[in-house]
N, C-alpha and C positions, 0 to 999 in steps of 0.2 A: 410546539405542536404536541398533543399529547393523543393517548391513544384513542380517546372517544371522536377524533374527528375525522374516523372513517380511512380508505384505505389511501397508504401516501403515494404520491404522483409527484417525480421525481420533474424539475426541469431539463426535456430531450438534448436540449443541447450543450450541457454544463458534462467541462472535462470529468474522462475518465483515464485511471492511468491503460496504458496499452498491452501493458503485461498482462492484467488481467484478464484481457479479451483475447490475448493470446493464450492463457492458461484453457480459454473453454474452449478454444477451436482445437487445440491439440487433445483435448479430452472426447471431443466430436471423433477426429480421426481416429483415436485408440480404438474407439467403438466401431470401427468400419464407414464413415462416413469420409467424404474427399474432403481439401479445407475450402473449397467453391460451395460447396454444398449448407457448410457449416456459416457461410459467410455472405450467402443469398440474403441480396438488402439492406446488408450494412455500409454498403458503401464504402468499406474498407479489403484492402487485397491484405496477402501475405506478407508483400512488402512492408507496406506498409506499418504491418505489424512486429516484424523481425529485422528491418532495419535502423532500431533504436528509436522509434518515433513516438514520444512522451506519453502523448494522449489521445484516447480514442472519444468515444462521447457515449451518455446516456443513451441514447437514442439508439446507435448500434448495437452497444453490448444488448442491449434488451432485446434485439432483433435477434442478436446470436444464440442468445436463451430459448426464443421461442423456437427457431431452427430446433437446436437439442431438441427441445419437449415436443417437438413437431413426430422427431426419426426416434424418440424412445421406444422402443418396446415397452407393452404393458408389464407391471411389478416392477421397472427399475428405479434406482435410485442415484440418477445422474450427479441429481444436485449434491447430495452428501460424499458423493466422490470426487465433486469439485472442490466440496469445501476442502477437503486435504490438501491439497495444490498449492493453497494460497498459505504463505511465508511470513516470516519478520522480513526478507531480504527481495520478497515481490514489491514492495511499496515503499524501498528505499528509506531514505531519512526518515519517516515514520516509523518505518521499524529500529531504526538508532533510538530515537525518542526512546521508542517502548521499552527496552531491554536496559537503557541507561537510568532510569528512571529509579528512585528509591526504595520504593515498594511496588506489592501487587497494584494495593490504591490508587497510588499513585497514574500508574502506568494505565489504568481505568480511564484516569480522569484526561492525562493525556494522550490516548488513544480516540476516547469521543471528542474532544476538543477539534480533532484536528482530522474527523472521521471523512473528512470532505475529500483529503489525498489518497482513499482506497477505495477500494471496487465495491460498497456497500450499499445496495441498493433498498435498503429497508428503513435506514435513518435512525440505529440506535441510540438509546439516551437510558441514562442511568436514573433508577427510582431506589427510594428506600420503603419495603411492605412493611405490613402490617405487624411484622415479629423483628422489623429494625434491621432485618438481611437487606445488603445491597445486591439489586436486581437488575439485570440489563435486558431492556423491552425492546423487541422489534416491533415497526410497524408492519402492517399488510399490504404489499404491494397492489396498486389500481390494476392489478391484470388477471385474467382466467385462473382459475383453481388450479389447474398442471401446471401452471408457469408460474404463479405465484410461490406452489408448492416447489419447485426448483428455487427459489430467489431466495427464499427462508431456507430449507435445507443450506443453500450456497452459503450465506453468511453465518447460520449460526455454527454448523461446522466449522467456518474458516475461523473462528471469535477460540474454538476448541482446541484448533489445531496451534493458532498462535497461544493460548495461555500452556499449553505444553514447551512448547520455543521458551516462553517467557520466564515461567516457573520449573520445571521439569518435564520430562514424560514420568506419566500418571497421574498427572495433576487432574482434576474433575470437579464440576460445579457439583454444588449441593443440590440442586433440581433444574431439570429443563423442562420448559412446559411449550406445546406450542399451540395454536389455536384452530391447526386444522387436523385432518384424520388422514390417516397413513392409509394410501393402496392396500388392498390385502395381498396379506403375504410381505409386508414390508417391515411393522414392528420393530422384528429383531434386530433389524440395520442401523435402525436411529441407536437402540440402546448399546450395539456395537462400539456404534461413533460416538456415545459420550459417557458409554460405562456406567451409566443408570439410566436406570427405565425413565423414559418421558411419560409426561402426562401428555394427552391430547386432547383438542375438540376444549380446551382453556380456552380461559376470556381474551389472555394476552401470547403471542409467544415471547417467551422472555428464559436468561439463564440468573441462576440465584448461583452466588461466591460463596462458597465457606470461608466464616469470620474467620475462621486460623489464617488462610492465606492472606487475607488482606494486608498483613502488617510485616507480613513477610520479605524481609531485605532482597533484593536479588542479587544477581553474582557480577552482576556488571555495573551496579549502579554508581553512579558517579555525578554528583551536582554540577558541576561546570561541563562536563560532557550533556548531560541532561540538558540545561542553558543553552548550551548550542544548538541543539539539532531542533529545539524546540522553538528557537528563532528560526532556524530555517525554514520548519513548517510553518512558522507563520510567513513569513517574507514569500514562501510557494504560493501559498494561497492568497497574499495579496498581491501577487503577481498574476497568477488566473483571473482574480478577479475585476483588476487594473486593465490587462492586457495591454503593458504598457513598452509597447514597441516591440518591433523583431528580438530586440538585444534580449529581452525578457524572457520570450519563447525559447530563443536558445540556450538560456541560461537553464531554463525549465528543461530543457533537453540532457544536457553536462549534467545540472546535480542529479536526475535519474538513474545516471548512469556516472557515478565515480569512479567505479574501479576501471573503468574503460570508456571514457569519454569519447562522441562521435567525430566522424571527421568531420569536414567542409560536405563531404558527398552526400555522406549519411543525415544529414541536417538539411542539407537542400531537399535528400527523397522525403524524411519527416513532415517537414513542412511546405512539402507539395510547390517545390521552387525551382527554377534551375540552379547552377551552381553560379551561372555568374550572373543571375538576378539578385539571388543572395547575397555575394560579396560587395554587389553594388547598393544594396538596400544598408547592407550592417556599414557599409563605407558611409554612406548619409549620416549613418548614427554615431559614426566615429569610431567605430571598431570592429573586430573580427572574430571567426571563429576562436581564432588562434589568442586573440587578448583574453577572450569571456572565458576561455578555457582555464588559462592563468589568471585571471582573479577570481574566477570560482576556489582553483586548488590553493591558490596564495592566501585566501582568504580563511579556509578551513584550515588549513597546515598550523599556522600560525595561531588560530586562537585550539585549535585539539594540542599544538605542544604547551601552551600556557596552561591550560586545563589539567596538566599532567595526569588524563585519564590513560591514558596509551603511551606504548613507547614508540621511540623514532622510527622503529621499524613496522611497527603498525601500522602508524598514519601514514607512511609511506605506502602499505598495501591496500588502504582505506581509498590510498588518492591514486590509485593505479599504475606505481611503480613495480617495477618487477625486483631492482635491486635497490638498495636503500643508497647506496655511493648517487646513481641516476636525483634521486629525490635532493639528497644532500645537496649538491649542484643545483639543481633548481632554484630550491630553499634559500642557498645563497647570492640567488639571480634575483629573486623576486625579493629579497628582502636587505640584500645588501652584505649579511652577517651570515655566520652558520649557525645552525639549528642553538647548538652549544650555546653561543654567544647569545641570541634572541632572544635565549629561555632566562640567563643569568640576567638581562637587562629587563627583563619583564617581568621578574619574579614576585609572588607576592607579597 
């Protein structure tokens, strides 16, 4: 798609993750609104949202935008105070990607790759302009100028907030350009949020990288760690897009949530089940909360200690142990050997 074909229009129904929808309702409530109010038509409750449950969908979150932009006061700048919100550690394994990755470049390329696992409702894609700078272009949301103008502020803010995560704080694009005009009285906010004055009322909104950073190592990067998480983004997303059994959704449930994987309860409220419809569907499939849970963590464990990006006591608190003795045990349940041993017979 590129940007001459007008404004994009996302499919209503194609997962979103939950986090994110839960970032705008509690940004609703900071502003005095209740989370009923914030959540009129989305179809979705609190629960919903705060009891671990993976994914919300297009369709809602967009509903929940419009609520905001509904109860804004005039001059605010909701959207760019959402963009803050959003994390390397809002969008899980994506943000492992990101941060393990080589370079800035790098981290670009697998970022848009795999832009489908985060709350971006604009459909960014990377260009090279006319002076050989790499440029990352939003499209324009198919919706109303206030709500559009929220969707844009939302993302490109959030694109800010992660290259700070990713690089440092005070990292800054070389220009930000966007393609609508700022409220009055609002200017100053945008150039707040990215420490240079934007252009407005541009052909495109888009952020230009300063060539320095591009080539810039990051502090975590790590090729076999990188390898991994960036299988798992794809293996996510051909699971979304497979929807290939309960086992799948669940699984989509656990690696959202690694450091603290859901119960049996929490997976039945998620996916709108009871508990023992649940255990009798994943029984059909031949397994259980309790199995998917262990070959999600058995499966990470074991290729992050061969990877030797981290140490045991790491990927012990990556997989949601509290003590590293607890993982130890595990490790040696699920794979027969101890950590120790694994690593000496797998070495490369």
């Amino acid at each position: 798609m590129t940007v001459d074909e007008g404004p994009y229009l996302p499919d209503p129904d194609s997962p979103r993750p939950a986090m994110g929808t839960l970032l705008l309702v509690r940004l609703g409530v900071e502003h005095g609104l209740t989370a009923d109010e914030v959540l009129t038509g989305a179809r979705l409750g609190m629960d919903d949202l705060e009891s671990g449950r993976s994914e919300s969908t297009t369709a809602a979150e967009q509903q929940v935008i419009r609520n905001l932009v509904a109860a804004a006061p005039p001059g605010t700048t909701w959207g760019l105070d959402a963009g803050r919100r959003y994390h390397l550690t809002t969008f899980g394994i994506w943000g492992f990607a990101l941060v393990s990755a080589a370079t800035v470049q790098e981290a670009v390329d697998v970022g848009l790759r795999f832009i489908d696992l985060t709350s971006a409702l604009t459909a960014p894609y990377a260009d090279v302009d006319e002076d050989g700078d790499l440029r990352m272009v939003f499209h324009d949301p198919a919706e109303p100028d206030d709500v559009a103008r929220f969707i844009v502020q939302r993302d490109v803010t959030a694109v800010q907030t992660i290259l700070e995560e990713v690089v440092g704080r005070g990292a800054r694009f070389k220009q930000v350009t966007f393609s609508h005009h700022p409220t009055p009285g609002t200017a100053a906010r945008y150039a707040e949020a990215f420490g240079v004055e934007p252009e407005f009322g541009a052909e495109r909104t888009s952020v230009v990288f300063d060539p320095s950073l591009l080539g810039e190592r990051l502090p975590q990067a790590d090729e076999h760690t990188s390898a991994l998480a960036q299988a798992q983004c794809r293996d996510l997303l051909d699971r979304r897009q497979q929807r290939a059994g309960l086992a799948g959704q669940v699984r989509d449930l656990i690696i959202a949530r690694l450091r603290r994987p859901p119960s049996v309860l929490e997976v039945a409220a998620a996916l709108n089940l009871s508990e023992r419809t649940l255990r009798r569907r994943l029984a059909a499939e031949e397994t259980s909360v309790r199995i998917l849970t262990d070959e999600v963590r058995a499966g990470l464990a074991a290729e992050l200690l061969v990877s030797r990006s981290l140490t045991v006591a790491e990927i012990a608190d990556r997989l949601g142990y509290v003590e590293v003795s607890s993982f130890s045990q595990a490790f040696r349940r699920w794979h027969g050997v101890s950590a120790r041993t694994y690593l000496a017979e797998h070495a490369p």
